[in-house]
The first five atom37 places (N, CA, C, CB, O) and aatype in JSON, in Angstrom:
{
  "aatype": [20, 20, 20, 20, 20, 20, 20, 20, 20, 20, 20, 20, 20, 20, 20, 20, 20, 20, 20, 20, 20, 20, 20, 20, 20, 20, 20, 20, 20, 20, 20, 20, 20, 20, 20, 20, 20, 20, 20, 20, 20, 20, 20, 20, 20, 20, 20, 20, 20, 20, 20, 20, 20, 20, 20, 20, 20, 20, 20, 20, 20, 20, 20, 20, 20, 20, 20, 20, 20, 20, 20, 20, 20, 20, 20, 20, 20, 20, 20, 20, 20, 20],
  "atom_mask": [
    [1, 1, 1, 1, 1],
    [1, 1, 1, 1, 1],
    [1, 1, 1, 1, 1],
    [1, 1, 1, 1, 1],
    [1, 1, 1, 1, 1],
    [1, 1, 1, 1, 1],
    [1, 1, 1, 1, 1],
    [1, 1, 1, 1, 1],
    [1, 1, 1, 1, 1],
    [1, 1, 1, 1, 1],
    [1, 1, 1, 1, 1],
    [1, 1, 1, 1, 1],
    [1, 1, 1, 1, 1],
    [1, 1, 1, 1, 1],
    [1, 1, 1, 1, 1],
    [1, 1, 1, 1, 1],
    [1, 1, 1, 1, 1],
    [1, 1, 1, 1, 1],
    [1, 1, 1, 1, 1],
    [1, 1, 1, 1, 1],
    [1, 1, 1, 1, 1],
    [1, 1, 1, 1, 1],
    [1, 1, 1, 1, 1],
    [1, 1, 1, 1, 1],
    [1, 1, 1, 1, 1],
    [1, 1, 1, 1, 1],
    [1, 1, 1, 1, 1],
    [1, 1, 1, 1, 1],
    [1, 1, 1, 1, 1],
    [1, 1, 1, 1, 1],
    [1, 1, 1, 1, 1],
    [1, 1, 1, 1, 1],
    [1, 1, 1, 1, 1],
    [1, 1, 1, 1, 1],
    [1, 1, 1, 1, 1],
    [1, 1, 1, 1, 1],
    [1, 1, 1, 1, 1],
    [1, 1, 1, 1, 1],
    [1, 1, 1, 1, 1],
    [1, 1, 1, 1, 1],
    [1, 1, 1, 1, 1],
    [1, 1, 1, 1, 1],
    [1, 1, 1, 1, 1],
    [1, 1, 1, 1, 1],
    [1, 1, 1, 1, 1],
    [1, 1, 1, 1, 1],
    [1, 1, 1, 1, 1],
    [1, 1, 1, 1, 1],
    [1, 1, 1, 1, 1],
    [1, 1, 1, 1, 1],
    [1, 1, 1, 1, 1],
    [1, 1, 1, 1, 1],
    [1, 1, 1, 1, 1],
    [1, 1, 1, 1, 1],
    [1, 1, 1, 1, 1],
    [1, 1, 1, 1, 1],
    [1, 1, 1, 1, 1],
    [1, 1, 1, 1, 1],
    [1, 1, 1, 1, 1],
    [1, 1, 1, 1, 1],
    [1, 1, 1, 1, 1],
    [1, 1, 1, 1, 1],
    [1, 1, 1, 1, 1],
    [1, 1, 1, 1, 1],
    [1, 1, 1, 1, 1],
    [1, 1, 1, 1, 1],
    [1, 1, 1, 1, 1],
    [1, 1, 1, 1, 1],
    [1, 1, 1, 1, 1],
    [1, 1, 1, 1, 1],
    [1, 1, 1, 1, 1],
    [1, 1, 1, 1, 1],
    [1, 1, 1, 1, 1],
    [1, 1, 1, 1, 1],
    [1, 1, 1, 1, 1],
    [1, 1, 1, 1, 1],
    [1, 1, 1, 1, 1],
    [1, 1, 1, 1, 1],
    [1, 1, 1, 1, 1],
    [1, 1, 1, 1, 1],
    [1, 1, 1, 1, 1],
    [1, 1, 1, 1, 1]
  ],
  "atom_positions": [
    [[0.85, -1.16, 0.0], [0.0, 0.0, 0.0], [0.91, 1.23, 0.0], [-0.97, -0.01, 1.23], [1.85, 1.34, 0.78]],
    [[0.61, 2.07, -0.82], [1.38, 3.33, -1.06], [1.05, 4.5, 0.19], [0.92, 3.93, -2.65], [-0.12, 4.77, 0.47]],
    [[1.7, 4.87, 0.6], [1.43, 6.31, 1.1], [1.6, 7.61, 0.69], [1.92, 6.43, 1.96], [2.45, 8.07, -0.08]],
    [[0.53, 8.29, 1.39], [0.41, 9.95, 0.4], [0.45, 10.62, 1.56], [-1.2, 10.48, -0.71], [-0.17, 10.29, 2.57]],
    [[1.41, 11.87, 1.43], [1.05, 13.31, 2.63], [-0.21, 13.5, 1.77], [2.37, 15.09, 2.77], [-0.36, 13.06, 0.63]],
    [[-1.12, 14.26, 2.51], [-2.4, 14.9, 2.64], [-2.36, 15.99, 1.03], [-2.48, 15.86, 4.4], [-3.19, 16.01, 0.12]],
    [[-1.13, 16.77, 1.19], [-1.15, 18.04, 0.15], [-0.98, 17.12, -1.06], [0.19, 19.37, 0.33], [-1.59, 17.27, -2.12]],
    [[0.18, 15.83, -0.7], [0.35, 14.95, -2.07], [-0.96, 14.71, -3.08], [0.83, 13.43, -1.61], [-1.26, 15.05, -4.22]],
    [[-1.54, 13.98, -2.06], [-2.77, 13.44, -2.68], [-3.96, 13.83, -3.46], [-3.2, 13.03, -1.96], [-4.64, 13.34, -4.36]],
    [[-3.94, 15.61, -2.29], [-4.62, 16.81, -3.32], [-4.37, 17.17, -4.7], [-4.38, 17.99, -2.85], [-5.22, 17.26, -5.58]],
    [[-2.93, 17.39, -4.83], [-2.08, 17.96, -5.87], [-2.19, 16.81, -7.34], [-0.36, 18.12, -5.15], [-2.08, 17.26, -8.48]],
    [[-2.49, 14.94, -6.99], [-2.46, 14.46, -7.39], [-3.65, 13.33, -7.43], [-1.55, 14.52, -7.24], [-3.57, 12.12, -7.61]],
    [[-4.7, 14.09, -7.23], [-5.72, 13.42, -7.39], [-6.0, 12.42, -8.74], [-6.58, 14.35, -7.24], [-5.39, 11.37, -8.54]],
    [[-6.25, 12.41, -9.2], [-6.16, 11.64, -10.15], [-5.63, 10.43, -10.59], [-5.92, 12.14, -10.63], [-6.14, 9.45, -11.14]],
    [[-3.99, 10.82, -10.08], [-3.27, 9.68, -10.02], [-3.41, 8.39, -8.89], [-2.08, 10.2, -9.97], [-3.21, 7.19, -9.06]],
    [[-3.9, 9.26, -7.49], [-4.71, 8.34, -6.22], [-5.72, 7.77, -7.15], [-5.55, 9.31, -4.73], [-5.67, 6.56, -6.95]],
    [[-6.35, 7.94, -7.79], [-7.47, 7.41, -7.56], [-7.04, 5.91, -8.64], [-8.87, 8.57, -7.96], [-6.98, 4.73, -8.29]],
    [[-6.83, 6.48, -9.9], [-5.94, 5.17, -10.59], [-5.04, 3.93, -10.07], [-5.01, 5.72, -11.29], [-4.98, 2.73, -10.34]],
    [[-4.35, 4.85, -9.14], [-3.8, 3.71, -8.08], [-4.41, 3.12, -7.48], [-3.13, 3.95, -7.19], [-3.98, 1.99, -7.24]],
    [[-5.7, 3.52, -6.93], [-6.38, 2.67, -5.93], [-7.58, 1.71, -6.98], [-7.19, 3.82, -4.59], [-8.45, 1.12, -6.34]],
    [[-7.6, 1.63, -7.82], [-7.99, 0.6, -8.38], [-6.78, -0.69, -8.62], [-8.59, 1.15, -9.59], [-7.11, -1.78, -9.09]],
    [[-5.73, -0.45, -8.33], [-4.94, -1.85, -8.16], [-4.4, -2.29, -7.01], [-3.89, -1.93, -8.92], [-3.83, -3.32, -6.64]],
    [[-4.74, -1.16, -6.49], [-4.61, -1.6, -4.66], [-4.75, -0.4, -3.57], [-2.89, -2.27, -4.27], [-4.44, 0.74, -3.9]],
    [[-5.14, -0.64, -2.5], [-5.37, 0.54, -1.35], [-4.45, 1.72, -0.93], [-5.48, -0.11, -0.13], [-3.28, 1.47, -0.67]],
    [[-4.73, 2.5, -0.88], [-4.18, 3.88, -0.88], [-4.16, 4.46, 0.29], [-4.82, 4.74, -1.69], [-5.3, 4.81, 0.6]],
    [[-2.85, 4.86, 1.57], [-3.05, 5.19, 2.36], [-2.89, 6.74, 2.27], [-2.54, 4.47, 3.06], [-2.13, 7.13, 1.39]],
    [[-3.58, 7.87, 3.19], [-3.52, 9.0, 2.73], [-3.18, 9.63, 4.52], [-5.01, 9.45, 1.7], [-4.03, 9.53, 5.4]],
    [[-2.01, 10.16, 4.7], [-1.35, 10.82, 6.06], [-1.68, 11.92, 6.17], [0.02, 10.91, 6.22], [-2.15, 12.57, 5.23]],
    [[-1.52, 12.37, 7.31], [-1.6, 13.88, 7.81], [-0.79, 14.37, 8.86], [-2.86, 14.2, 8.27], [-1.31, 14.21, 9.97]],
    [[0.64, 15.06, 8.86], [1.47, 14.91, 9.92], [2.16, 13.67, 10.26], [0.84, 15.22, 10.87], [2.79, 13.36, 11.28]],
    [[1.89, 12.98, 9.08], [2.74, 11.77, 9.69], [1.98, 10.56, 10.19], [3.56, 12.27, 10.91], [2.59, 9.55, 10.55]],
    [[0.8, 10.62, 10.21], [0.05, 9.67, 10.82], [-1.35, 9.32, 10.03], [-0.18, 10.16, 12.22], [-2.14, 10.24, 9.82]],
    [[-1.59, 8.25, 9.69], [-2.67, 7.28, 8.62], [-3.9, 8.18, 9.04], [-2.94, 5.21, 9.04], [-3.95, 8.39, 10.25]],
    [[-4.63, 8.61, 8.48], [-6.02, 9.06, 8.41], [-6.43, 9.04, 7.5], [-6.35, 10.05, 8.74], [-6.85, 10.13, 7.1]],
    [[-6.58, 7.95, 6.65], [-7.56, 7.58, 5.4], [-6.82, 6.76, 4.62], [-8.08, 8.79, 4.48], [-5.63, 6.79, 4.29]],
    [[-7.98, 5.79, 4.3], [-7.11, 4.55, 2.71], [-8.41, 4.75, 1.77], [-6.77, 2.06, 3.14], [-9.6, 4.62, 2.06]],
    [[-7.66, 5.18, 0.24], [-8.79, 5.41, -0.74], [-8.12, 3.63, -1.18], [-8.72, 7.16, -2.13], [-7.07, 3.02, -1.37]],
    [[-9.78, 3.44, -1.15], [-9.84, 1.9, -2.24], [-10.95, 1.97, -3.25], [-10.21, 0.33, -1.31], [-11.89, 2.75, -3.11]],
    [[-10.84, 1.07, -4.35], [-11.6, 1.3, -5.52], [-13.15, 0.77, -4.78], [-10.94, 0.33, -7.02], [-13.29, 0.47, -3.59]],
    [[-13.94, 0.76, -5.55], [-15.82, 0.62, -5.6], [-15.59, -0.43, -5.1], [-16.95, 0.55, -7.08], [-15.75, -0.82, -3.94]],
    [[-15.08, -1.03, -6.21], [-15.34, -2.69, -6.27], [-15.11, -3.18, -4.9], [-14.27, -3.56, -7.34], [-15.99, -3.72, -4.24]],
    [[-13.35, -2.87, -4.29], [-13.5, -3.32, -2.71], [-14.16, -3.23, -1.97], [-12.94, -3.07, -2.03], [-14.63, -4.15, -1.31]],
    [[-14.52, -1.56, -1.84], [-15.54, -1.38, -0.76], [-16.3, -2.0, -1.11], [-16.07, -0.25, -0.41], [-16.59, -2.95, -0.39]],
    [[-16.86, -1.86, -2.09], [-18.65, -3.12, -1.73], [-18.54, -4.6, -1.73], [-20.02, -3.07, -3.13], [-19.62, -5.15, -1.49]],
    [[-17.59, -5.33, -1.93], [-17.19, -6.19, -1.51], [-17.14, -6.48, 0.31], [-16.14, -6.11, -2.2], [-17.66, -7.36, 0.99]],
    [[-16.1, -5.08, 0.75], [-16.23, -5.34, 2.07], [-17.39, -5.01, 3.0], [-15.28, -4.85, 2.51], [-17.47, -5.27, 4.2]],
    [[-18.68, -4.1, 1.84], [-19.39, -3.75, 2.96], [-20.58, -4.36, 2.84], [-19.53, -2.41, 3.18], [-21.61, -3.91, 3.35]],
    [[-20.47, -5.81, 1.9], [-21.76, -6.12, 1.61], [-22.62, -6.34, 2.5], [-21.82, -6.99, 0.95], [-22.07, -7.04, 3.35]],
    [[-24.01, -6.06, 2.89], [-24.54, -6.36, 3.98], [-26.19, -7.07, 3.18], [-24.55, -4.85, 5.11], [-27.26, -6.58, 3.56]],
    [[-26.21, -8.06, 2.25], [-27.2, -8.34, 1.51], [-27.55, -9.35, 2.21], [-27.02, -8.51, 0.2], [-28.22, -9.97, 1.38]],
    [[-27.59, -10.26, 3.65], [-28.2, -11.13, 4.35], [-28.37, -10.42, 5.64], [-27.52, -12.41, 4.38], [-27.66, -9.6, 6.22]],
    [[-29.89, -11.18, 6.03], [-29.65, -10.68, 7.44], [-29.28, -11.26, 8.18], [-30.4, -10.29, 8.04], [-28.66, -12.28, 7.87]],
    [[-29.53, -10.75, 10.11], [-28.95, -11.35, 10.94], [-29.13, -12.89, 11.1], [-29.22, -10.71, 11.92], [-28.23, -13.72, 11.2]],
    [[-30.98, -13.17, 11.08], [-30.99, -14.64, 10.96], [-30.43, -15.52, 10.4], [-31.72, -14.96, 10.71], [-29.95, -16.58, 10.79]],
    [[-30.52, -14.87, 9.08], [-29.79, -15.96, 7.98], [-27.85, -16.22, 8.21], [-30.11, -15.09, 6.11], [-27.26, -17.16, 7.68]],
    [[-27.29, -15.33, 8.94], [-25.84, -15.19, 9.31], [-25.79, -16.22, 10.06], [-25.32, -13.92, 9.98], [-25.07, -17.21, 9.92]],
    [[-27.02, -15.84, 11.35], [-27.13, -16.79, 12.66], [-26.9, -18.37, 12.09], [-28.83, -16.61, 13.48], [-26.31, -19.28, 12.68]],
    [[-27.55, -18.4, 10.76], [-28.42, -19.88, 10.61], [-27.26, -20.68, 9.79], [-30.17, -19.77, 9.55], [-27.35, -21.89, 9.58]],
    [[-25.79, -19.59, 9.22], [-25.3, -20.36, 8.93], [-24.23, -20.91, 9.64], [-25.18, -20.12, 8.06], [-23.53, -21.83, 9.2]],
    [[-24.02, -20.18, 11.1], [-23.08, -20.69, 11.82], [-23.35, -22.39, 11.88], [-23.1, -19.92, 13.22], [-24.43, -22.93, 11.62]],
    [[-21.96, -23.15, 12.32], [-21.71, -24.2, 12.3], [-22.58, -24.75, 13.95], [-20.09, -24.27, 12.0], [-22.47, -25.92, 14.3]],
    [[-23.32, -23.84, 14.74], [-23.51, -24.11, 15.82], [-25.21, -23.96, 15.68], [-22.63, -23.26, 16.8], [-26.07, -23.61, 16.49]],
    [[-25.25, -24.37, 14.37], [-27.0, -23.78, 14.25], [-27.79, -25.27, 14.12], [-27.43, -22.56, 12.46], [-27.55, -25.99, 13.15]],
    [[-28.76, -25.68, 15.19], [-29.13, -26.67, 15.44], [-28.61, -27.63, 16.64], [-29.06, -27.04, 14.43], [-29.29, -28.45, 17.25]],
    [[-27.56, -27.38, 16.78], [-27.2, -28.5, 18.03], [-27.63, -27.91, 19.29], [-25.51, -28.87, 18.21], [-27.41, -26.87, 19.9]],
    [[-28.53, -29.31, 19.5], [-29.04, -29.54, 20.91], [-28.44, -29.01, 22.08], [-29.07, -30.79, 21.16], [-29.08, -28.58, 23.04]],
    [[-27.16, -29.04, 22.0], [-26.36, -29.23, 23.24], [-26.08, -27.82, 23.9], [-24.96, -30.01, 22.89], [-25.82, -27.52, 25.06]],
    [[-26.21, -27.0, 22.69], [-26.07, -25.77, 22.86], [-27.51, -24.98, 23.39], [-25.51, -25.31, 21.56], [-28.55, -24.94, 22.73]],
    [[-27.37, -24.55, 24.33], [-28.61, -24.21, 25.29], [-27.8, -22.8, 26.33], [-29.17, -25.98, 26.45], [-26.73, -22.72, 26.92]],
    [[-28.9, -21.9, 26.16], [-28.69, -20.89, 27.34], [-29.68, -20.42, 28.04], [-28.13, -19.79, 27.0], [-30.36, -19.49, 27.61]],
    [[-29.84, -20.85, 28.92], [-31.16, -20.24, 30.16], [-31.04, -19.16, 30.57], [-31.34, -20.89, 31.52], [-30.12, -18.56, 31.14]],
    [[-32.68, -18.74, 30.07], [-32.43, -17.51, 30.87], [-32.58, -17.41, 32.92], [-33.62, -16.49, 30.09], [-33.19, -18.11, 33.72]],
    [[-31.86, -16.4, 33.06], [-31.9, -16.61, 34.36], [-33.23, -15.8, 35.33], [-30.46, -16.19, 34.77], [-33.33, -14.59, 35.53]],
    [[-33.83, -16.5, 35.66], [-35.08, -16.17, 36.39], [-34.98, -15.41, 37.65], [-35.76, -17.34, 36.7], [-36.0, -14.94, 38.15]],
    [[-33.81, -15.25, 38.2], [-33.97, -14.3, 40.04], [-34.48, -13.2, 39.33], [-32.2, -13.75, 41.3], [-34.29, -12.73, 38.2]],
    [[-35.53, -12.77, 40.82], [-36.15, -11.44, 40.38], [-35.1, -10.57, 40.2], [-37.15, -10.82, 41.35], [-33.9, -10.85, 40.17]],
    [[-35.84, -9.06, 40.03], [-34.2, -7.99, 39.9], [-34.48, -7.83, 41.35], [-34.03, -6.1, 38.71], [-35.29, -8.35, 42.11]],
    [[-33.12, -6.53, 41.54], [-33.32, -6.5, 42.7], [-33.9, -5.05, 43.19], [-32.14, -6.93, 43.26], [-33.87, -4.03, 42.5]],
    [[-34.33, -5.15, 44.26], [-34.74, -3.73, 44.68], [-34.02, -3.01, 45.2], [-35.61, -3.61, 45.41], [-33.23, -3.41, 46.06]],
    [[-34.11, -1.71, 44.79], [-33.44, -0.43, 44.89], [-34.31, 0.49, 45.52], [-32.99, 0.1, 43.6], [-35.47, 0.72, 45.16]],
    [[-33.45, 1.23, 46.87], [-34.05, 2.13, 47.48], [-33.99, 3.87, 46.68], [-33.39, 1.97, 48.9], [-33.01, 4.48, 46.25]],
    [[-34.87, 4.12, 46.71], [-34.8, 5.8, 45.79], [-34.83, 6.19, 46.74], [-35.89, 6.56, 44.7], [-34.81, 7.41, 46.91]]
  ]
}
């Protein structure tokens, strides 16, 4: 992954962005990482969110076995003096 000072990346927009279609682009400020430009394609790759929670739940390897059980716990709450 390449790194850019902040003014670099301004000055050379264009060329960031070309780059980051063949790989992630880190972009500094003072010396220290505050931003990676990556192409479309990655990000929506990494942000796909097209299943839901159930269906995530349902494909864990722990989906169906018996053995796996959690009770809930029944003591009342407790009382608090106001």
């Amino acid at each position: 992954m390449r790194k850019w000072q902040i003014q670099e990346a301004k000055a050379r927009m264009s060329e960031l962005v070309k780059q980051a279609q063949q790989q992630p682009q880190e972009i500094t400020f003072h010396g220290k990482s505050v931003a990676v430009i990556l192409s479309r394609a990655e990000y929506d790759r990494l942000a796909r969110t097209n299943e839901s929670l159930v269906d995530f739940m349902r494909k864990s390897p722990l989906y169906g076995d018996e053995t796996l059980f959690f009770e809930r716990d029944q003591t009342p709450s407790r009382e608090i003096d106001l």
